[in-house]
N, C-alpha and C positions, 0 to 999 in steps of 0.2 A: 069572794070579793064582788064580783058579778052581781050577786044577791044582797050583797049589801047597799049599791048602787041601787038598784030597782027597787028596793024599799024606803029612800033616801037617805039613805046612810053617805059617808065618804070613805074614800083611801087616804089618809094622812100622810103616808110618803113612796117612795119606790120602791119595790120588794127588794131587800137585803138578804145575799146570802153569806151565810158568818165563816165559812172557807173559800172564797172564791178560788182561789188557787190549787185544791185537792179536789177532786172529779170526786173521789170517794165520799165526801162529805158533802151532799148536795143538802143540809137543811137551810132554810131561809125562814123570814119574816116579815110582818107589813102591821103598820099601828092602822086600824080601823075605827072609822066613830060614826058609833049608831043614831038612828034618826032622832034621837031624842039627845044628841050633843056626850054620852058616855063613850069615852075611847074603850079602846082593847087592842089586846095583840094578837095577833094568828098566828101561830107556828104551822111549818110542814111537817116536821117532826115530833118528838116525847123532846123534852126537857134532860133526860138522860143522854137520849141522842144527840141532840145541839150541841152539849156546855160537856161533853163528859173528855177526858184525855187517853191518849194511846199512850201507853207506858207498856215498855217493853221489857 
């Protein structure tokens, strides 16, 4: 995010994490848009990790 700042990019909102509630599940997210006005998303984690369910 840092590096997107210093190239003129922006952060388009606050990092969101998708459990806040379970310590175990720390991934998050942040919509960023690059200096030429194209958003995108950031994950901390895989896409498996985020969205995936514990079934027991």
């Amino acid at each position: 995010m840092q590096k997107n700042e210093e190239f003129g990019g922006k952060v388009r909102m606050d990092v969101m994490r998708y459990h806040p509630e379970d310590e175990n599940k720390p991934a998050k997210m942040v919509y960023l848009e690059d200096p030429f006005g194209n958003l995108f998303e950031l994950y901390s984690h895989t896409y498996e990790e985020t969205y995936a369910s514990d079934y027991e």
